[in-house]
C-alpha positions in Angstrom: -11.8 -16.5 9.0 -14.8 -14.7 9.9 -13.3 -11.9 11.9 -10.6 -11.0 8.8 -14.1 -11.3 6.4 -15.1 -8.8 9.0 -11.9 -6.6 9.7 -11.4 -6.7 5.7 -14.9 -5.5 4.6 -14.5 -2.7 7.4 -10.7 -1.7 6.0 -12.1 -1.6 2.4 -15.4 0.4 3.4 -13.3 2.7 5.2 -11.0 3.6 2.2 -13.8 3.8 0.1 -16.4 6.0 1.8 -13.6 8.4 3.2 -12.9 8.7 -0.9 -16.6 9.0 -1.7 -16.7 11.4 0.7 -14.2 13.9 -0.4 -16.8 14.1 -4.0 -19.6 14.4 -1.7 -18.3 17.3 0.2 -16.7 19.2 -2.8 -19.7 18.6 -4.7 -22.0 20.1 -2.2 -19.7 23.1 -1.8 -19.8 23.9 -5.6 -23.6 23.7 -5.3 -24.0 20.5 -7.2 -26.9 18.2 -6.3 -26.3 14.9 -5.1 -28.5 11.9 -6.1 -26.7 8.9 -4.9 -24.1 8.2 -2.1 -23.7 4.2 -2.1 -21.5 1.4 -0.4 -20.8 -1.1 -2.9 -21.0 -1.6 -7.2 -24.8 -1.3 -8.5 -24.6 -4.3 -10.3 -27.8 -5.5 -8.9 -30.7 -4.2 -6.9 -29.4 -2.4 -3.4 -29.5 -4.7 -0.3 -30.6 -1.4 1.4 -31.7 2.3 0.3 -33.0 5.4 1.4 -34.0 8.9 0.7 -33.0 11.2 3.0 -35.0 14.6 3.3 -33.1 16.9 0.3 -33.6 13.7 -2.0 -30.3 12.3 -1.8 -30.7 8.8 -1.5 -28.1 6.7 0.7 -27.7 3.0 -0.6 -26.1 -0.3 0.2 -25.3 -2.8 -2.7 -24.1 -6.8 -2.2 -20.7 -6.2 -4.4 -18.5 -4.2 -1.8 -15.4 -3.9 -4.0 -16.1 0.1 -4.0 -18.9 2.9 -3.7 -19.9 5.9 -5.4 -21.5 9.4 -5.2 -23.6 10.3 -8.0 -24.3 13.5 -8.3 -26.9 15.5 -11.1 -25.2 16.0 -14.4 -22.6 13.8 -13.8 -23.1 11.3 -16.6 -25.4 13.7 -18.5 -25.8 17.3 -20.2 -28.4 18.1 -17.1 -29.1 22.1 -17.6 -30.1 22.8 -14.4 -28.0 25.4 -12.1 -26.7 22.4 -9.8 -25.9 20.5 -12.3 -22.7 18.9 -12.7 -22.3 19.3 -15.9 -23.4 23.0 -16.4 -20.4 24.3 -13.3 -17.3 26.0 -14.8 -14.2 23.1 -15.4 -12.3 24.3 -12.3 -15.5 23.4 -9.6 -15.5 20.0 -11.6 -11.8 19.5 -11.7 -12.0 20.2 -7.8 -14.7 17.2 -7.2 -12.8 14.8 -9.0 -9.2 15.3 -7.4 -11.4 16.0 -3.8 -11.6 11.7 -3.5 -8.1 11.3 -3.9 -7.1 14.3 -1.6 -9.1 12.8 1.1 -7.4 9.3 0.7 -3.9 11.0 1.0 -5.4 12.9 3.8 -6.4 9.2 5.8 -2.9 7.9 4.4 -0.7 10.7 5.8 -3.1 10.5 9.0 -2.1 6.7 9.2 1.2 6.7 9.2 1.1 9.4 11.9 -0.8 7.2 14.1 1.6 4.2 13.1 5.0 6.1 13.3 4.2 7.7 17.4 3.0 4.5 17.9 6.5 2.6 16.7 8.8 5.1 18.4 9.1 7.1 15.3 11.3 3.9 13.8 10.2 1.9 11.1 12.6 -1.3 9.2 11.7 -1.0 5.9 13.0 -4.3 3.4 15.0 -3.5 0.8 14.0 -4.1 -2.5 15.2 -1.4 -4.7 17.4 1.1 -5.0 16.1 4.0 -3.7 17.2 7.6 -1.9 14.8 7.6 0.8 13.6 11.7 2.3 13.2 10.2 5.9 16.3 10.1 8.0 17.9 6.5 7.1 20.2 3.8 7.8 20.6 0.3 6.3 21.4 -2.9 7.7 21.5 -6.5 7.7 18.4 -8.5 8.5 18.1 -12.3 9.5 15.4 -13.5 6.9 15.9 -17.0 7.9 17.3 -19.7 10.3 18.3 -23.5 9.0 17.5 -26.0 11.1 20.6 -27.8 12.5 22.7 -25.2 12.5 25.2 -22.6 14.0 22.3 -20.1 13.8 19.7 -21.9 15.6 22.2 -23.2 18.2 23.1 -19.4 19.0 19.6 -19.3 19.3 19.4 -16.5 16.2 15.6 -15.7 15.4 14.2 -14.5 11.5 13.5 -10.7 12.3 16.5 -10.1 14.0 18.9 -6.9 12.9 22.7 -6.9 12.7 24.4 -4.1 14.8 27.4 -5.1 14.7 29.8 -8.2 14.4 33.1 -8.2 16.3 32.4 -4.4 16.9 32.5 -4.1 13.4 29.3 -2.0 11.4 28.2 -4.2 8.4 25.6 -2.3 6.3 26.1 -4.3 3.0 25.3 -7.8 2.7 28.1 -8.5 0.6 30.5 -7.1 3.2 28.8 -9.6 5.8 29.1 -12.4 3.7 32.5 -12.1 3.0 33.5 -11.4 6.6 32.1 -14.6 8.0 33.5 -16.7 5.6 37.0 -15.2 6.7 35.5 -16.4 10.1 34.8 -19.8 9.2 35.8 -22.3 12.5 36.2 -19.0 14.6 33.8 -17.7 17.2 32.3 -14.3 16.3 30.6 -11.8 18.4 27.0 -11.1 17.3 25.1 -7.8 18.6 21.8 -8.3 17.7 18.3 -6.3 18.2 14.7 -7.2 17.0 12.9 -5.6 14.0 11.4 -2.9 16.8 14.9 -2.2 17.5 14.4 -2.8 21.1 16.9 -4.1 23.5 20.2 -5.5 21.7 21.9 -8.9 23.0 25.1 -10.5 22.1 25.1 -14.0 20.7 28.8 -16.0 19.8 28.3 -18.4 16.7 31.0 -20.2 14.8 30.8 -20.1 11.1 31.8 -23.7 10.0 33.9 -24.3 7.5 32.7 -26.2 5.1 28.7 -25.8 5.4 26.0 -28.1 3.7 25.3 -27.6 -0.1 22.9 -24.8 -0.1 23.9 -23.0 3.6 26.1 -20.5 4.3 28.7 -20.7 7.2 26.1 -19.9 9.9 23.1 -21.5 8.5 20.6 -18.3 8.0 19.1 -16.3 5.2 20.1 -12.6 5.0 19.3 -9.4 2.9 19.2 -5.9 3.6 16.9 -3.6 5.1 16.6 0.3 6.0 15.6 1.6 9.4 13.6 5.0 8.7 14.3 7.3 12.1 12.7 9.9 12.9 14.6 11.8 16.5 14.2 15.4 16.6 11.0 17.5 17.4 11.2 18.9 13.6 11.6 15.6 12.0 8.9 13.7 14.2 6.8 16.7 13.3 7.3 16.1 9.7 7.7 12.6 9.8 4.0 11.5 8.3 4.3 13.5 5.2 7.8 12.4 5.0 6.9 8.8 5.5 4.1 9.2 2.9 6.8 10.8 0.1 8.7 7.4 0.7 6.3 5.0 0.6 4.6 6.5 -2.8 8.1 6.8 -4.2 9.6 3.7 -3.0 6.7 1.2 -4.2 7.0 2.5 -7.1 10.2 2.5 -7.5 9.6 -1.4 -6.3 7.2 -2.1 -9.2 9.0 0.0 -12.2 11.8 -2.8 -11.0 9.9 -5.8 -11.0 8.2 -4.7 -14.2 11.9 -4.6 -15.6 12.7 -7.9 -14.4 9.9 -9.6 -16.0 10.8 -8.1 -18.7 14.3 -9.1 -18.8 13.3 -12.3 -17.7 10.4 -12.7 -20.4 8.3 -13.9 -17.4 5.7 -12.4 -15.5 6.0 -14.5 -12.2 8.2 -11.1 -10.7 5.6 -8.3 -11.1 2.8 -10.7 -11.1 3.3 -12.3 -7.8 3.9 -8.9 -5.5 0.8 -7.6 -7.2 -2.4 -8.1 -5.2 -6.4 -7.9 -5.8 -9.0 -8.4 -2.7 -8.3 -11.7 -2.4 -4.3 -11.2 -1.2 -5.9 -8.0 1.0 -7.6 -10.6 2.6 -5.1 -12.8 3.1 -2.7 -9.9 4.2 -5.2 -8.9 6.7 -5.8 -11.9 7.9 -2.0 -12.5 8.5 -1.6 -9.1 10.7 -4.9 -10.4 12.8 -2.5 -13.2 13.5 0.1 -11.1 15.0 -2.2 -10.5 17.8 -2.2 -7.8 20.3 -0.2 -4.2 19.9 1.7 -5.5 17.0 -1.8 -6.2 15.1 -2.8 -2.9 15.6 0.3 -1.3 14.5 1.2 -3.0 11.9 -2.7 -2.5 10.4 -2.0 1.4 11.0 0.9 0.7 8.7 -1.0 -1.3 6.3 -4.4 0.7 5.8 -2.6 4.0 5.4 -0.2 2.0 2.3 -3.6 1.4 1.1 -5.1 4.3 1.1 -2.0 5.8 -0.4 -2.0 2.9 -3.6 -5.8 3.8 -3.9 -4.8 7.6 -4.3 -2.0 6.7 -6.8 -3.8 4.2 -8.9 -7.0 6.5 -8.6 -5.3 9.8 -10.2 -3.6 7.6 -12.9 -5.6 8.9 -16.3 -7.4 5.5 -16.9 -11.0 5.7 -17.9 -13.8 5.1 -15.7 -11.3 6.5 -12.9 -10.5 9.7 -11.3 -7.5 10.1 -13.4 -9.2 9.7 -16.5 -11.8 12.5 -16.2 -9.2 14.2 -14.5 -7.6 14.4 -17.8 -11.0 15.2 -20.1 -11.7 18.1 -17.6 -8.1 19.4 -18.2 -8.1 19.4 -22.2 -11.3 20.5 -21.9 -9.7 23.2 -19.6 -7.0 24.0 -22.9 -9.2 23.6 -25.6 -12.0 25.4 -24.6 -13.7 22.3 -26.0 -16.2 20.2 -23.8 -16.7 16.3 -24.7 -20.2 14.9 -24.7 -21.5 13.1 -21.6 -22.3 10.6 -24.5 -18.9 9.6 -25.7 -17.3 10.4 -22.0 -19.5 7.8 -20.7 -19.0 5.3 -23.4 -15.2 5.5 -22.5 -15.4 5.0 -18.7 -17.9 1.9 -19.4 -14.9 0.7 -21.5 -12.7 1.4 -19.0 -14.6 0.4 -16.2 -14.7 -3.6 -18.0 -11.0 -3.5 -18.9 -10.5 -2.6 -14.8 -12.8 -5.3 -13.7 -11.7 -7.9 -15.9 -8.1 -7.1 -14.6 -9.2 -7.2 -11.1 -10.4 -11.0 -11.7 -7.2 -11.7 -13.6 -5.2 -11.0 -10.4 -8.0 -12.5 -8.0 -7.3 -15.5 -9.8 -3.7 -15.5 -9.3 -3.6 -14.6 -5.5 -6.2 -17.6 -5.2 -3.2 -19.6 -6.8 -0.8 -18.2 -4.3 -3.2 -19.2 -1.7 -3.5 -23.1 -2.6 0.3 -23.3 -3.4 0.9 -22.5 0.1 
């Protein structure tokens, strides 16, 4: 528990300061002062502060859910020549988009890191329809093994990837399906490999005939997944930005679907329970500390660079009180010709701010309840 405290508070100050950072660096380019480069929320006094030489003062505060840079005319109608506020819309436009830049930056960096260290192939599940960039190919995954049965006696282990059955290629589940129940009481050939696609084996299992209410023929749980493969030089040169295209696209894609199910469904349980706050980060972080060992460390490659990339997404979306949503003053500002007040501005990102936070405890308080369920 206390190293994936430890592992998570390091993930999340990561993602945040290499954000803040991107401001900071933009910022101080354009000429703009900066006042405030902090760890954490300033909801109460900092644990620890400083002030550095030109005035900026570095800070740590108890509530590390985030961090900031403030920099001088940022929340005000400051006249001063490094002023935020008094730059042409273009410098400011560049700060605010510089955060989410540098989070796609560390995504994209990431997945490198992750893909050379996977042998350039990845199993992604599949649970949309969805086109992928990266070179492809879908198969059928073993998601679960009854007790009792054919499948645990043919010693058939959850992770394990169909290549082929009696020689044949099944990429639909369907198409599985159907062909072992035309097996039922004969033996069929299994070639099998594990979710790192590493050396295949052959296993023989009988489908019985008539199973137990609720089991298939062979006693396991299948659905489909997609191997992303990246083989030549050009594509493994490619292959984090076009890993990074998917995994944008594809989540999405994941949660415009689950939002239509619930929908659908007049229910909430779909979209609501593959959404997580800090507290499922937590958990998921403590779950890959579990796998222990090279697979921990790839598989947080993996996992850090999808966060980064969400952060970068949700960031630019044009919310108040985020990037997005100043993005979007600055740029009918940049129309109009018209600038709005650091007054009313403000007054909207404090709205927006306590609609975010209040949100954020909405679905704290539902991955708690995922947590004591299990």
């Amino acid at each position: 528990m206390i190293l994936t405290v430890i592992i998570f508070l390091l993930v999340l100050s990561v993602l945040v300061l290499v954000h803040e950072f991107g401001h900071f660096v933009v910022g101080r380019l354009a000429g703009i002062g900066v006042l405030e480069f902090a760890l954490g929320l300033p909801f109460t006094k900092p644990l620890w502060s400083k002030t550095l030489k030109g005035g900026m003062k570095v800070s740590l505060y108890p509530v590390l859910f985030g961090g900031f840079v403030r920099l001088l005319g940022e929340e005000s109608d400051e006249k001063s020549k490094n002023s935020f506020s008094q730059k042409n819309v273009w410098a400011r436009i560049a700060v605010v988009v510089a955060g989410v830049t540098m989070n796609l930056v560390l995504a994209v960096a990431l997945f490198y890191a992750f893909l050379i260290s996977s042998g350039f192939k990845v199993l992604v599940p599949r649970l949309a329809d969805y086109n992928f960039a990266s070179p492809s190919h879908q198969y059928v995954v073993i998601t679960y093994v009854q007790p009792n049965s054919p499948a645990q006696t043919a010693k058939i282990n959850p992770g394990d990837v169909l290549l082929a059955a009696d020689g044949k290629n099944f990429s639909s589940l369907t198409d599985f399906q159907k062909y072992t129940k035309t097996q039922a009481g004969k033996p069929v050939a299994l070639r099998l490999t594990d979710e790192n696609f590493g050396a295949s084996r052959v296993v023989t299992i009988t489908p019985r005939i008539s199973p137990p209410f609720g089991q298939g023929p062979m006693g396991v749980g299948i659905d489909e997944a997609v191997e992303l493969s990246f083989a030549s030089p050009t594509q493994k040169i490619f292959s984090g930005l076009s890993y990074s295209w998917d995994m944008l696209a594809y989540n999405i894609k994941v949660l415009v679907h689950l939002g239509s199910v619930s929908v659908q469904e007049k229910n909430i349980a779909p979209l609501s329970e593959n959404v997580s706050g800090p507290v499922g980060i937590a958990g998921a972080v403590g779950t890959i500390i579990g796998l222990g060992g090279t697979a921990a460390v790839t598989t947080m490659l993996n996992f850090v660079g999808l966060l980064s990339l969400s952060l970068a997404f949700m960031n630019i979306l044009p919310i108040p009180a985020l990037d997005g949503g100043r993005l979007a003053f600055l740029l009918v500002e940049a129309v109009s010709g018209k600038k709005l007040s650091a007054k009313k501005e403000n007054l909207i990102n404090q709205i927006g701010m306590f609609l975010l936070l209040g949100l954020i405890f909405l679905i704290s308080f539902n991955d708690v309840k995922k947590f004591l369920v299990r």
